[in-house]
N, C-alpha and C positions, 0 to 999 in steps of 0.2 A: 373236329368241327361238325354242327348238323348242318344238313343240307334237308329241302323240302324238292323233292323232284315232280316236275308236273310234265304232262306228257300230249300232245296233238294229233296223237296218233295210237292207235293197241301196238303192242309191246309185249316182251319180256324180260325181265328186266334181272341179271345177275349179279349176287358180290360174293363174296368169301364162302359163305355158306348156305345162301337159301337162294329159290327162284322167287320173283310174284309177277304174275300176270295184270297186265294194265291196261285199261281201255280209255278213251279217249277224255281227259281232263282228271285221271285218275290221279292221284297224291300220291308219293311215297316217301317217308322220312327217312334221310341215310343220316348215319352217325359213325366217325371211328372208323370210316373205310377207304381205303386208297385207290382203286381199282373197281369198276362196276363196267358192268359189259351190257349191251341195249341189242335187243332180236328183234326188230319191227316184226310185225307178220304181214306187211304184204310181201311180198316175194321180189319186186322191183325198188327195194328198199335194202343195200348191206348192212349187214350187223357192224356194231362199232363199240368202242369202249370208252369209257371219259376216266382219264387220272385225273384225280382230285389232289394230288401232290403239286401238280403243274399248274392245274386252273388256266387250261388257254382254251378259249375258245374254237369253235371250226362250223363249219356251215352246215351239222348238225343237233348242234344242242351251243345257247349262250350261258351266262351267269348272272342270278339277276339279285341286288341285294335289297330291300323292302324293309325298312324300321327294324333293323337289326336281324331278319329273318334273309338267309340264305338261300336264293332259290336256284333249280337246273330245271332251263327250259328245252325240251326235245321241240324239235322244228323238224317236220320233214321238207327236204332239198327242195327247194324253189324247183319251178316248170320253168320259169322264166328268167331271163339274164338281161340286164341294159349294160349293153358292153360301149366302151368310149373309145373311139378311135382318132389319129393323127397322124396326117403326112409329114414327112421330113425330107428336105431337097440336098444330092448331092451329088452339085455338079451336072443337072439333068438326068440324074438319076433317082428314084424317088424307092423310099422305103416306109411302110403302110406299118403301121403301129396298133394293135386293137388288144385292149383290158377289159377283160369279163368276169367277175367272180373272182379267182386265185388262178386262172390263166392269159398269158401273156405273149403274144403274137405278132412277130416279124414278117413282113411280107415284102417280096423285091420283084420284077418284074416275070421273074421264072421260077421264082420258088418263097416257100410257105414254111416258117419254123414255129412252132406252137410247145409254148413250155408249162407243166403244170407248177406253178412256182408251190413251195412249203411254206406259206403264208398270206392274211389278207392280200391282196391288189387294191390297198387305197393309201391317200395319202402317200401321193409320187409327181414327181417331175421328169418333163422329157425334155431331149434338148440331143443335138449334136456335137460331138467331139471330132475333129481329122472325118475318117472313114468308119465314127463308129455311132451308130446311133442309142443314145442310154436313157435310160430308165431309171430312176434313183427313189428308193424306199427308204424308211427308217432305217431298217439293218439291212436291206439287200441291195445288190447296184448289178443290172444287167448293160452289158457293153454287145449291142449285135457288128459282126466288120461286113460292112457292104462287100468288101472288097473281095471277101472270102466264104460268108454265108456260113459264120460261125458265132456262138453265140458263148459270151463269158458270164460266168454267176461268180458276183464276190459277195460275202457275208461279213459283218461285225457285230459289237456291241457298240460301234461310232462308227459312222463312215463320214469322212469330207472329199469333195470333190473342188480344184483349183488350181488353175494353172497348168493345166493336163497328167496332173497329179490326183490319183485316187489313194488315200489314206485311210485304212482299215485297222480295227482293234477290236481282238476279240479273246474271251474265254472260252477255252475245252475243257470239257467237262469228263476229265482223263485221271489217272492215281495220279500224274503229276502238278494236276490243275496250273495247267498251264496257260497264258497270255500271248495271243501272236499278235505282234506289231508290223505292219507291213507298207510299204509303198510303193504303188505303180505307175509307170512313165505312158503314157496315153504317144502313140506314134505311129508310126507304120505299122508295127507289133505293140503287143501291151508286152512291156517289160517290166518285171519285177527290179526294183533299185535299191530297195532295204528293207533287211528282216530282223526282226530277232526275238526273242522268248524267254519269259520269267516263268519258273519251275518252283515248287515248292522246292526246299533245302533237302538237296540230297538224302536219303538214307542207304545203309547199308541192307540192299534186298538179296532177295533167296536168290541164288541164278536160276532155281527153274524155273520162276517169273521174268526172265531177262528177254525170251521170244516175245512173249505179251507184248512188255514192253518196249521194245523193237519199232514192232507192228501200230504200237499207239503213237510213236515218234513218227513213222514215214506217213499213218496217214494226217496227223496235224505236218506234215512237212517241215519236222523239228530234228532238220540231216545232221545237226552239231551233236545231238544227242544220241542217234541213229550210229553214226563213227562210233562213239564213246562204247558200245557197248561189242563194237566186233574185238576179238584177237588181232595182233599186233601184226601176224600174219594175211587176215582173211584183209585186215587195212592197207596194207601194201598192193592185195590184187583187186581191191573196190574200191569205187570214189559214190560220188555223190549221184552223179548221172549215172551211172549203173543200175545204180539202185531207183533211181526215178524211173528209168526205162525198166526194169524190173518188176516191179510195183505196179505204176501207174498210179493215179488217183485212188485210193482206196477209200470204197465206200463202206464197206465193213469186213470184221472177221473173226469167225467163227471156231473157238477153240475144239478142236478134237480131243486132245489130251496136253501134257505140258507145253509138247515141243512143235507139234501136229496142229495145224490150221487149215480151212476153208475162208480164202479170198476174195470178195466181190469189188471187182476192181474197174470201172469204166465200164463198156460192155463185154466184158469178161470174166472168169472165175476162174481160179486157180488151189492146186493143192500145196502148200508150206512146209519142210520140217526142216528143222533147227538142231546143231549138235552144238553141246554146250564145256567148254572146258575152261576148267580154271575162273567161273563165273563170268565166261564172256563167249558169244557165239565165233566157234572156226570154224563152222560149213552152213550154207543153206541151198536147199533144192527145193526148187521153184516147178509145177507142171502144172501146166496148161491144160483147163478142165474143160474146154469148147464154148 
């Protein structure tokens, strides 16, 4: 696809194989490129990239389409923010709600949680549930607990909220392209009540791909699939909580070599390696990288 890139700012502007330097309302035709990288030159400006696979926009460049003509508009970052703010009462106790740009902020009478959310802040609703004050986007739902001065992020491709049930549905975009259906019970604690995951159909894999895939089960939290792949052995001395408490959240992980990973896990990082027999893992050792 052509894209015509105009620009509000000097620049320089990268893709596959060439530089060009751009000054302000300068034109650039892109064609046939997946990836282009943006160097503003002032100094108080980060460089950033726009994937044109994805086409999502961010508060540095939109998409703009013109009688068939494709445009990419570079914006530099507003000065200014009109942020919208709301009180919510609980119980005489009040919790302060403020949305700015793609941040979202909780505030209770002793303390301040500020989250940079991974997409717009528009088009939402607030409202109280029990002890939790929420937030509700297209695909994201923030849950803050008064009670506790913790804050939950659930994500889908649908979210419904009703009857102090949160129901989420969403695609990972994993080798298994998997589906997680979920429901949550809104209470004193948020409990999870039902889960479950459609997998592409099985294939017969290499087991030295069996660690990967491990890794891509715990962090979509797909534990049926996570068993499936230990020794019959290493299953008898681990369960499901072991492995949560092990893990953690993973937010990513970074292959060393087959069996050998680097873990970003909560506010943690850890080092992985996997021994693999009989194409199924009988040992893993986990260390704690600070």
């Amino acid at each position: 696809m052509k894209y015509i890139l105009k620009t509000t700012y000097p620049c320089l502007v990268k893709n596959e194989d060439s530089f060009t330097e751009m000054e302000i309302n300068d034109t650039l035709e892109i064609e046939d490129e997946t990836i282009i990288f943006i160097y503003p030159e002032n100094s108080k400006q980060i460089p950033f990239y726009i994937n044109l696979a994805t086409k999502k926009e961010s508060e540095f460049y939109s998409f703009i389409k013109r009688e068939n003509i494709n445009f990419i508009l570079l914006e530099a970052p507003k000065s200014m923010e009109i942020c919208n703010k709301e009180n919510l009462d609980f119980s005489g106790k009040s919790c302060h709600i403020e949305i700015c740009a793609n941040t979202i902020s909780f505030e209770t009478d002793d303390k301040r949680l500020n989250y940079k959310c991974p997409h717009k802040c528009s088009n939402y609703k607030i409202f109280k549930q029990k002890n939790y004050a929420c937030v509700q986007f297209e695909h994201d739902f923030y849950a803050f607990s008064i009670e506790k001065n913790k804050l939950f992020h659930f994500q889908g491709d649908s979210i419904d909220f009703e009857n102090d049930s949160l129901k989420t549905s969403k695609s990972i975009s994993d080798s298994q392209s998997r589906k997680r259906d979920a429901t949550f019970k809104f209470d004193k604690d948020i409990e999870i009540i039902s889960e479950s995951f459609e997998r592409i159909e099985n294939k017969k894999e290499e087991s030295e791909l069996v660690p990967y895939k491990f890794l891509e089960a715990v962090k979509s939290k797909d534990y049926e699939f996570v068993l499936d792949t230990l020794s019959p052995k290493l299953k008898q001395n681990i369960n499901k909580e072991q492995i949560q408490k092990f893990f953690g959240n993973i937010q990513e992980f970074l292959p060393l070599n087959l069996n050998e990973f680097l873990i970003v896990s909560n506010d943690k990082k850890s080092y992985a390696s996997f021994s693999i027999a009989n194409g199924k893992i009988n040992d893993i050792s986990l260390d704690n990288l600070g």
